[in-house]
Each structure stands twice: as structure tokens, then as C-alpha cells.
ROTIVO-718861 format. One record per residue (C-alpha): x, y negated, z. Coordinates in nm, 2 decimals. Layout:
N
[atom [X, Y, Z]]
...
END
This chain:
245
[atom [11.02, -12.60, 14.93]]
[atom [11.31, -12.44, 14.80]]
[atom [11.46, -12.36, 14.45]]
[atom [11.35, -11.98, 14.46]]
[atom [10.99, -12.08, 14.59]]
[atom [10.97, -12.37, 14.33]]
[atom [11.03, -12.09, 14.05]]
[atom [10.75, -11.87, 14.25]]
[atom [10.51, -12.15, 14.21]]
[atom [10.53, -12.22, 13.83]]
[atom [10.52, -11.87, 13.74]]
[atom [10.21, -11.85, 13.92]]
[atom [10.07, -12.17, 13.77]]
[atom [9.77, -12.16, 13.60]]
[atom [9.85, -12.02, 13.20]]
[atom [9.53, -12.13, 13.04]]
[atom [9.66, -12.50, 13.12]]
[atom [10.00, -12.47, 13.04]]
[atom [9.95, -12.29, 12.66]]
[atom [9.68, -12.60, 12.63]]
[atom [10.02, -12.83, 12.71]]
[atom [10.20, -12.70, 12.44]]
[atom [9.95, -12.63, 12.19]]
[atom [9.84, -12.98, 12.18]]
[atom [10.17, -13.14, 12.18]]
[atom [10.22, -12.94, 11.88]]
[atom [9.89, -13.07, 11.75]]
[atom [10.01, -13.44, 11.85]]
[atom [10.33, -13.42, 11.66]]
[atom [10.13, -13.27, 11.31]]
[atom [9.86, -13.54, 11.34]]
[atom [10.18, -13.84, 11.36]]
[atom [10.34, -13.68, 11.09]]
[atom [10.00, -13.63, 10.87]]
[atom [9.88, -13.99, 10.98]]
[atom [10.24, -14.14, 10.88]]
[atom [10.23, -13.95, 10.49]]
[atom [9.87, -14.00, 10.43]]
[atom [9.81, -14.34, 10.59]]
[atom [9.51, -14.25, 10.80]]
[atom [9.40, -14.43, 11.08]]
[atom [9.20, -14.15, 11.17]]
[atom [9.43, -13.88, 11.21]]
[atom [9.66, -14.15, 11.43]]
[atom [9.37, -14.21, 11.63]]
[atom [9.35, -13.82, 11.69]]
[atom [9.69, -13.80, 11.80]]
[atom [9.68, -14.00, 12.02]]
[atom [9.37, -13.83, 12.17]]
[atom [9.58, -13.47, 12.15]]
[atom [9.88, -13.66, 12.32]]
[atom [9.61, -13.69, 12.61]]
[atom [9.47, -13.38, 12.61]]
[atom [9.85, -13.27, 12.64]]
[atom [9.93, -13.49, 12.97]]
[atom [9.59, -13.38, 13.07]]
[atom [9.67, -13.05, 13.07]]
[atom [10.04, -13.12, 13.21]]
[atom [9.83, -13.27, 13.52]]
[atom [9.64, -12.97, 13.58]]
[atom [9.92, -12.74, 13.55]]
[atom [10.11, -12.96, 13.82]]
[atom [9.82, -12.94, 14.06]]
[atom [9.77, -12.52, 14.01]]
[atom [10.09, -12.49, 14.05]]
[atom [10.16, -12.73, 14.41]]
[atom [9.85, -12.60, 14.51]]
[atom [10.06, -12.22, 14.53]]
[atom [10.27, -12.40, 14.80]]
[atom [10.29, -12.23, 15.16]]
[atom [10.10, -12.44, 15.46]]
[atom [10.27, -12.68, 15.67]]
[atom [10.27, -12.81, 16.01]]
[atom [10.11, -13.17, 15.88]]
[atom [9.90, -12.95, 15.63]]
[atom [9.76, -12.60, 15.81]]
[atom [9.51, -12.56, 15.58]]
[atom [9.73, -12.51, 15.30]]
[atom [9.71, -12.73, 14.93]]
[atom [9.45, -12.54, 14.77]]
[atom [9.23, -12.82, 14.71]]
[atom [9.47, -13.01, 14.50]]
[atom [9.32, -12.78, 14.21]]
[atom [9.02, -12.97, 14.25]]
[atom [9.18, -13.31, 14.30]]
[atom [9.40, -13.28, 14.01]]
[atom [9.07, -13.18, 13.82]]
[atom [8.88, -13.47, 13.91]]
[atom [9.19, -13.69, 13.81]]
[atom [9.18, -13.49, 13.47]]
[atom [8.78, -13.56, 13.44]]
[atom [8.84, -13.91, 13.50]]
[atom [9.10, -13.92, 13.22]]
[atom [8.86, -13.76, 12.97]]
[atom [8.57, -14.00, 13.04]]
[atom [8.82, -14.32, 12.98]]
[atom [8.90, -14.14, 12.66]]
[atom [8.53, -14.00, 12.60]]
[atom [8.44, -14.43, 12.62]]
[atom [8.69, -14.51, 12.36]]
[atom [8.60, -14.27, 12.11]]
[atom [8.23, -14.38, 12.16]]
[atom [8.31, -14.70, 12.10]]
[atom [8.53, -14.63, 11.79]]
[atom [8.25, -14.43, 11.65]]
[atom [7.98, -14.71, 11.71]]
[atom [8.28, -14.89, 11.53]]
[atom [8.31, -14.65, 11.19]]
[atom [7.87, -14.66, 11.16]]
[atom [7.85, -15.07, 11.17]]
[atom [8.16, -15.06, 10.96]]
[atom [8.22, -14.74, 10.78]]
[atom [8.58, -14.66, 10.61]]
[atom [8.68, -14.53, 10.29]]
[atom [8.82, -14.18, 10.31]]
[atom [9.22, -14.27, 10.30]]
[atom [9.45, -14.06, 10.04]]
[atom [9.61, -13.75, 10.20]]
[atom [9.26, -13.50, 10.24]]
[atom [9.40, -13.23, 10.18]]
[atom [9.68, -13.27, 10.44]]
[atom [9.46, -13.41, 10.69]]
[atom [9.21, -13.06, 10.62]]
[atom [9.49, -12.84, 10.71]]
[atom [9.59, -13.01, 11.02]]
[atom [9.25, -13.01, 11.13]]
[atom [9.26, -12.62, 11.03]]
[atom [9.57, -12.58, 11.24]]
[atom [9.39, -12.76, 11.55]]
[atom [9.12, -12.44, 11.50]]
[atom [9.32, -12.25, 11.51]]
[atom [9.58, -12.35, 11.82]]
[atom [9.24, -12.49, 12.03]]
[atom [9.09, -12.16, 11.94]]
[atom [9.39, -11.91, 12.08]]
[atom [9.37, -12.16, 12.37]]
[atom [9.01, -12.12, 12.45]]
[atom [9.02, -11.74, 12.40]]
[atom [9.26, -11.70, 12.67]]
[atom [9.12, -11.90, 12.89]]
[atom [8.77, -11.72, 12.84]]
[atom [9.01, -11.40, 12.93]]
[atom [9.12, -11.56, 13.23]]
[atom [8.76, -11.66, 13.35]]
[atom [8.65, -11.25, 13.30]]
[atom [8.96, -11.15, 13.54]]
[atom [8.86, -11.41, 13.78]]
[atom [8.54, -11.25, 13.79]]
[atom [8.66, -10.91, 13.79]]
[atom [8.48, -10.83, 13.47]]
[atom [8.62, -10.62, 13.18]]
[atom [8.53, -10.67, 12.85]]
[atom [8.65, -10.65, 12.47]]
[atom [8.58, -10.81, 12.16]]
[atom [8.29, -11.05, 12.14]]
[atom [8.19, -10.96, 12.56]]
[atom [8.47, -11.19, 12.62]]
[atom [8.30, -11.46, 12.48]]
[atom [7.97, -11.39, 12.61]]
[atom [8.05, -11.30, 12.92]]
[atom [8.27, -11.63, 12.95]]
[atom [7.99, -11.85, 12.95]]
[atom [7.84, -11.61, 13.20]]
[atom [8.06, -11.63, 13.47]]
[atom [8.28, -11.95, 13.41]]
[atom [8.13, -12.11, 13.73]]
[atom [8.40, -11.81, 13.93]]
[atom [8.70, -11.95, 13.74]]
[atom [8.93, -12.13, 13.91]]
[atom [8.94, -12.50, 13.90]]
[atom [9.21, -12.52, 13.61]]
[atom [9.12, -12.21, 13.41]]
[atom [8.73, -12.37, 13.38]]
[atom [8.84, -12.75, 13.30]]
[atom [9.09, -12.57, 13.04]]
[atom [8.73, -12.39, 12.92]]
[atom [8.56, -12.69, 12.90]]
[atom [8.79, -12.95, 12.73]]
[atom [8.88, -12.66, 12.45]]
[atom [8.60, -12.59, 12.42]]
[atom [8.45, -12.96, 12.28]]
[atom [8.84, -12.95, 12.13]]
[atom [8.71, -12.67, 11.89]]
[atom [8.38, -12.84, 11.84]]
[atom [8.58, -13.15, 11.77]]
[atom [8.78, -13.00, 11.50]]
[atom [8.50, -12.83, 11.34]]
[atom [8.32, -13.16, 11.32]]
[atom [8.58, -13.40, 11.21]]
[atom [8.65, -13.09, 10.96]]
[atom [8.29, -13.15, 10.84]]
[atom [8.36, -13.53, 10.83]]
[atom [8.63, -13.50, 10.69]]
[atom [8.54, -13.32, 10.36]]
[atom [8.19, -13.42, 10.33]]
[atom [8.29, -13.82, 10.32]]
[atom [8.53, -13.68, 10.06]]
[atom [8.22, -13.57, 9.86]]
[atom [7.94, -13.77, 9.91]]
[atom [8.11, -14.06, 9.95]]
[atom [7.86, -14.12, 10.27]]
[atom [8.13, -14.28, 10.49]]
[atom [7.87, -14.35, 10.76]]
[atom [7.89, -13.97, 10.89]]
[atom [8.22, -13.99, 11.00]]
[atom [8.16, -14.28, 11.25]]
[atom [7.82, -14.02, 11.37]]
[atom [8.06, -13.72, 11.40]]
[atom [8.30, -13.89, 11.58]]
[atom [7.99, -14.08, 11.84]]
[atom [7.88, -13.70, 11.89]]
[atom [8.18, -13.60, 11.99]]
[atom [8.24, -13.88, 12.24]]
[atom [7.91, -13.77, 12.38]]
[atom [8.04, -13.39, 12.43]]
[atom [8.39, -13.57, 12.62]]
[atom [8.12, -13.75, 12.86]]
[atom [7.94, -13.41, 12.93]]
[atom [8.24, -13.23, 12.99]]
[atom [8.40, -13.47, 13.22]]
[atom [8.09, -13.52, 13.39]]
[atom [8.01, -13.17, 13.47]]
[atom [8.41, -13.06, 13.59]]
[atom [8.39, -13.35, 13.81]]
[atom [8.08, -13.26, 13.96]]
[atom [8.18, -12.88, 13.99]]
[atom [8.52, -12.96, 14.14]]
[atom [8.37, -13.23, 14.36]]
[atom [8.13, -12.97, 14.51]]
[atom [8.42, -12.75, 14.59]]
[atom [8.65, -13.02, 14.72]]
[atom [8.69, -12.90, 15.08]]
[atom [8.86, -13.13, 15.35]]
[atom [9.13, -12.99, 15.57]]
[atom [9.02, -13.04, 15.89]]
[atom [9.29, -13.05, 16.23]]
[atom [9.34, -12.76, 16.46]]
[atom [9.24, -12.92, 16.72]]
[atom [8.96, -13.06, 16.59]]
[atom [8.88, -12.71, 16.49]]
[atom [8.93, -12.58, 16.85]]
[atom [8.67, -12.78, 17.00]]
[atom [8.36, -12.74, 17.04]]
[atom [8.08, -12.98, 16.92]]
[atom [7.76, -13.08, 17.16]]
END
């Protein structure tokens, strides 16, 4: 593959994953910075999960974008399906991740916390994720109406998202998916966050965080069954050219 193609590919790699790349690396880096000034464990824990989500997404950039490379003589068939390979590999990651934050959330309700210092920073990080997750999600919900050939404006995007995300391509629906229990995330850690702070009832952050373990598990449950569906083994020419009894 030469240079010239190599730039060809990328610029035709899938967007919705690549903006998800960035936007939670950026996420990553504010969550370090608010767990090192306000001490909490919390938000280092949900760094580390955005530094995932950001070599997630980095993974299923790299397969949209090999998958744009031309057939060869050991591959006829082309390298479409490493969308759906590179998907499954993403799933996978999600479920390891889904497991640990189950388990840390089993953790906080048989041992709850105490809110650490720093709310108000950790709020407006969380705030920031809404809103980076959220301009993330709405263009992948764009992407998933022009896959379908639908237009739409203002709230038909969204509804019509939902409607015909099973026509999106392999990266544009697992970039749907995983932003789209990143926005439920955020919204319920917000919740945690600042009714802990209130109540002082320290056992609902180690529910909020269980719940959304259990939306990771769905998630990567349901792209890995869609993209193993679609998974479709190259088969040889001349396998092809015969004919079976």
C-alpha cells in the first residue's frame, strides 16, 4: 500500500470513531488532573476507564480504515470484514472493563466511601464529559441517518437513530452504542456525585456505578452479537468456481 493510498484510507476512515479518540483522551487528561487536585479515587478510576474508551475507539478507527484497503491476490475478497473483527476485539475490551466496574461497584455498596474534597471540580468534569460524549453521539446518530439514506433535522436525528442503527456501519454503530451508555454514565455519576454530597447516602454511588457496569455488559454483548452475525469469511476462487454435489 503506498503513501498516497495510506492517506486515501484515513481520510476515509470512519469519523464517528476517530472524534470519540480524541474526545475521550481529552476527557482522560481532565479526570487525571481533577483526581490529582481533589484526591479522588473516583475520578482516577474514571480516567482510566476514558483512557480505554480512547484506545477503544483508536482500534476501531484502525480497522475502518484497513478495511478501505484494495483486494489482493492472497485476499480477493477484499478486508471489509476487519470492521467487524476490530468490533468484536472492541466488545471484548468493553466487557473486561464492564467486569471491573461491576466489581468496583459491588465494592463501594459493602463498603461505601465518603465523598472526597474537590465536588465541585469533579461536577464540572463530569459536565464537560456531557458535553464532549454528547457532540460525539450526535454525530454519530448523523452518520447512522446517511448510512440509511435518511434525512432528517432537529430531534428526527435522534429518533430516527435508534430507528435505523442496525444499517450503520460496523464502527459508526459500536461508536453509537459505547457513547451512548458514556452519556448515561456521566449523567449518573453526575447524580452520584452530587446527591452523596447531600444526603450523605454514600451507598448510591457504589449502585450507580453497578448499573452502569450492567449497561457496559449490554452494550458489548449486543455489538458482538451484531458484528458476529455480519462477520463474513472470504472464501477461495477456486473454491468458489466449483460446484458442490
Amino acid at each position: 500500500m503506498g503513501i498516497k493510498q495510506v492517506f486515501e484510507c484515513v481520510k476515509k476512515g470512519n469519523q464517528s470513531s476517530a472524534l470519540a479518540m480524541m474526545g475521550n483522551t481529552l476527557i482522560a487528561i481532565t479526570e487525571f488532573i481533577a483526581g490529582i487536585i481533589s484526591g479522588s479515587g473516583a475520578m482516577f478510576a474514571a480516567a482510566m476507564h476514558s483512557l480505554g474508551d480512547a484506545v477503544n475507539q483508536g482500534f476501531i478507527f484502525m480497522g475502518s480504515v484497513l478495511s478501505q484497503k484494495k483486494p489482493t491476490k492472497r485476499f480477493p475478497n477484499g478486508f471489509e470484514s476487519l470492521n467487524q473483527i476490530f468490533s468484536i476485539i472492541a466488545a471484548l475490551v468493553v466487557f473486561s472493563m464492564a467486569y471491573e466496574t461491576i466489581h468496583e461497584g459491588c465494592r463501594l455498596i459493602k463498603h461505601p466511601s465518603e465523598p472526597s474534597r474537590g465536588v465541585l471540580l469533579n461536577v464540572l468534569i463530569l459536565v464537560l464529559n456531557l458535553v464532549i460524549d454528547g457532540a460525539v453521539l450526535l454525530k454519530a446518530m448523523k452518520e447512522i441517518n446517511q448510512d440509511a439514506g435518511v434525512v432528517v433535522k432537529g430531534w428526527g436525528i435522534v429518533l430516527q437513530s435508534f430507528k435505523y442503527v442496525s444499517k450503520a456501519t460496523p464502527p459508526t454503530r459500536f461508536v453509537f452504542y459505547e457513547d451512548l451508555v458514556s452519556v448515561s454514565s456521566a449523567i449518573l455519576a453526575l447524580f452520584a456525585v452530587v446527591i452523596t454530597s447531600i444526603t450523605k447516602i454514600h451507598i448510591l454511588d457504589g449502585v450507580f456505578t453497578l448499573i452502569i457496569g450492567l449497561l457496559m455488559i449490554g452494550v458489548s454483548i449486543r455489538v458482538a452479537y451484531d458484528n458476529i452475525v455480519e462477520l463474513k469469511i472470504g472464501k477461495s476462487p477456486i473454491i468458489d468456481d466449483q460446484s458442490i454435489d
